[in-house]
C-alpha positions in Angstrom: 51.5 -21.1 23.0 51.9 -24.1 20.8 48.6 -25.4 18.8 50.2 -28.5 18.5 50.7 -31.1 20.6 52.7 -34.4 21.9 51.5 -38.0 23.4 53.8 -40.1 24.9 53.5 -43.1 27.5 55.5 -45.2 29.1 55.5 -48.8 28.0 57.5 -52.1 29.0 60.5 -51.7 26.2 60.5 -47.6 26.7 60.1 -46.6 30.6 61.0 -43.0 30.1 59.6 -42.8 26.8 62.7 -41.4 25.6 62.2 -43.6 22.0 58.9 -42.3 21.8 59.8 -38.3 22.5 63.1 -38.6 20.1 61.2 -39.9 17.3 58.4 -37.4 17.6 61.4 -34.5 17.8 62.1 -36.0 14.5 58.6 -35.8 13.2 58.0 -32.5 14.3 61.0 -31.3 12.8 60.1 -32.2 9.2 56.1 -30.9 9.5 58.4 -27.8 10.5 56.6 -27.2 14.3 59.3 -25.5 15.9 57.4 -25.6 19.2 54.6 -27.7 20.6 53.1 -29.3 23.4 53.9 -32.2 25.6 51.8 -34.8 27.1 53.9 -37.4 28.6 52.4 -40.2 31.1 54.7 -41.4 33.4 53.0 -43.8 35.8 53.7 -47.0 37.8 52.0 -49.8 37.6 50.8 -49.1 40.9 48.4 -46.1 39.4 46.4 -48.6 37.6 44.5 -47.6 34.3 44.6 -43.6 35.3 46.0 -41.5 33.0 46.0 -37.6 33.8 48.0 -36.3 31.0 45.5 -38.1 28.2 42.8 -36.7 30.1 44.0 -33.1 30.0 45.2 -33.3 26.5 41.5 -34.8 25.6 40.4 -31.4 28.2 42.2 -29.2 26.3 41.3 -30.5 22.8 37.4 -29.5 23.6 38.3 -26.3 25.1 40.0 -25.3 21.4 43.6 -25.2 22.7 45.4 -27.4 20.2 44.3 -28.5 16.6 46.5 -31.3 16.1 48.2 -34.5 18.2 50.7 -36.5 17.3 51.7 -40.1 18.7 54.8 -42.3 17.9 52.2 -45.4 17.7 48.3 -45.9 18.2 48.8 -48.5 21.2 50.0 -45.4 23.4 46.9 -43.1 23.1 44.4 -45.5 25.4 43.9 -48.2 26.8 42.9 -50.6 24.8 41.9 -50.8 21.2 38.2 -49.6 21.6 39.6 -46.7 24.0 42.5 -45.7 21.5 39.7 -45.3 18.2 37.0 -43.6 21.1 39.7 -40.7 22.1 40.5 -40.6 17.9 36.6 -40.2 17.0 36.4 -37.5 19.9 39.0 -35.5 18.3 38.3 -35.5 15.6 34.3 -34.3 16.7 36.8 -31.3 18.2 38.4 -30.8 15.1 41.3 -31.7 16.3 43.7 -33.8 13.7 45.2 -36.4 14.8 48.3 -38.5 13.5 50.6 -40.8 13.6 53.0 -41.0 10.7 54.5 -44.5 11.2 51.5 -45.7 10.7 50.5 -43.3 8.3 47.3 -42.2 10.3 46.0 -38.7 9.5 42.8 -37.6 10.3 43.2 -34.1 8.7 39.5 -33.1 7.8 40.7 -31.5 4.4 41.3 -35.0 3.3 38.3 -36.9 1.9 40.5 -40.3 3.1 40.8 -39.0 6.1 37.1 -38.9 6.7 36.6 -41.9 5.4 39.3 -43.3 7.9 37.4 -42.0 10.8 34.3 -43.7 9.4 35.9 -47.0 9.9 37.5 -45.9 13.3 33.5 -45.9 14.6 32.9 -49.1 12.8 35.5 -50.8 14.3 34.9 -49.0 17.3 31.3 -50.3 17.7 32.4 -53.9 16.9 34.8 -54.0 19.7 31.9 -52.8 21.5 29.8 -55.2 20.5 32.7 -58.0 21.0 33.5 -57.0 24.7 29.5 -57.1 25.7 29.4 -60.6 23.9 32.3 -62.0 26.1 31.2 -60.1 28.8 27.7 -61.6 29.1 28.6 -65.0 27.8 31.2 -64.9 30.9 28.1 -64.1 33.0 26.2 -67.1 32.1 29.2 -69.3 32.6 29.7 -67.9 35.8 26.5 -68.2 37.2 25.8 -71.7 35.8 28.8 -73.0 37.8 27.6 -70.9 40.5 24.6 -72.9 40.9 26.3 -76.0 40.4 28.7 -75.6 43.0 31.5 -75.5 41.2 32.8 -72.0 42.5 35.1 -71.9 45.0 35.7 -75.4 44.3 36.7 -76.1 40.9 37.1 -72.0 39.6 37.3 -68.5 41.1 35.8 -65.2 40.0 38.4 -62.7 39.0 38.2 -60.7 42.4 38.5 -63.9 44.3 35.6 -63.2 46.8 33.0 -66.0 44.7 30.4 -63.8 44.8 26.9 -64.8 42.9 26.4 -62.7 39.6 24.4 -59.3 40.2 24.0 -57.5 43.3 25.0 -59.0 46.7 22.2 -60.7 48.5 20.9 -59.4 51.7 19.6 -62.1 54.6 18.4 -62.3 57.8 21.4 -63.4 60.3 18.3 -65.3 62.1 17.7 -67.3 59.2 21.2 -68.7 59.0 21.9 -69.4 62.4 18.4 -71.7 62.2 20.0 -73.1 59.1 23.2 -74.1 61.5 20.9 -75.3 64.3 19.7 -77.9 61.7 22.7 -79.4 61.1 23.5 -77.6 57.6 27.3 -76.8 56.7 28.2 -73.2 56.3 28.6 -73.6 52.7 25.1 -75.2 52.3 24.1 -72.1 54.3 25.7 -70.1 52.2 24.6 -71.2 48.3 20.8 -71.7 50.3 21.0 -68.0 50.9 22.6 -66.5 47.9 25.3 -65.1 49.8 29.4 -66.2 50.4 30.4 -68.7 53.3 32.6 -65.7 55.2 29.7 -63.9 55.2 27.7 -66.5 56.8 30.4 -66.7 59.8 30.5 -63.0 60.1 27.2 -62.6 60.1 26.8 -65.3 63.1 29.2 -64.2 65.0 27.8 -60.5 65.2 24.5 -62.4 66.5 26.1 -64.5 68.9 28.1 -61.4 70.1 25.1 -59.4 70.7 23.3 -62.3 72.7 25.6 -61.9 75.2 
């Protein structure tokens, strides 16, 4: 079978990827590969970020069953920009080459460039890194400071919607909140006293009052 190989995924302009698989045809045609491999993801946005066909060409690179693949653009072989220079790096640690003519990508280790290419790959690679952990924990401390102000639920909304504290839930005694109501204190008060969302306050007091009688 074929050493070479194909990626192709769907994307909003080309939903059967026939652009993508005609102009590889092309490609292959004048590196003279008569026959080759094809990888083509064809998923719904229902299916989310999983990508089975990019995971068993990746599979099959490390178990030595192709030594090149070829994509009609970089944006289709991950996820994102960080994921798309990742799976390049891993081939290429399975020497596995990796191109992409139009944009005149070749990762061929016989080529000092080409080394020197994949060189910059992990550089970039480990900025985005860097990058996404900056945002990531500066959105952290944003959160939580308008956590504690109150302004959750009110004024903004975590991305899941359920206004949950940063870190792990908080765990609490159904006992203590129900004193907490007996004084007088709103279930939101309750709630930011405690850690924990208002629902979960309810819920929580209605299991106790259900087991009382």
């Amino acid at each position: 079978m074929s050493r070479q190989a194909v990626y192709a995924r769907v994307s909003t302009l080309d939903q059967d990827c026939a652009v993508q698989l005609a102009g590889l045809k092309q490609l292959m045609t004048r590196y003279e590969w008569p026959e080759y491999r094809e990888y083509v993801e064809k998923l719904s946005g229902k299916e989310g970020n999983r990508r089975p066909k990019l995971d068993q060409l990746m599979q099959d690179a490390r178990d030595g069953k192709i030594d090149t693949v070829m994509v009609w653009k970089m944006d289709r072989f991950g996820r994102s920009t960080l994921d798309t220079l990742s799976n390049i790096r891993l081939l290429a640690e399975a020497k596995v080459r990796f191109l992409c003519p139009s944009m005149n990508i070749d990762t061929d280790e016989r080529s000092p460039i080409s080394k020197f290419m994949i060189g910059i790959f992990a550089l970039i690679a480990e900025l985005e890194r860097d990058f996404i952990l900056e945002r990531t924990q500066g959105g952290y401390k944003a959160y939580r400071a308008d956590y504690e102000k109150g302004k959750v639920g009110i004024v903004r909304h975590s991305k899941s919607g359920k206004d949950l504290p940063v870190g792990r839930p908080h765990r609490f005694r159904p006992e203590h909140a129900k004193k907490l109501r007996d004084l007088g204190l709103s279930w939101r008060a309750i709630g930011n006293q405690l850690g924990v969302r208002e629902s979960a306050v309810r819920q929580a007091l209605k299991k106790l009052a259900r087991k009382s009688t």
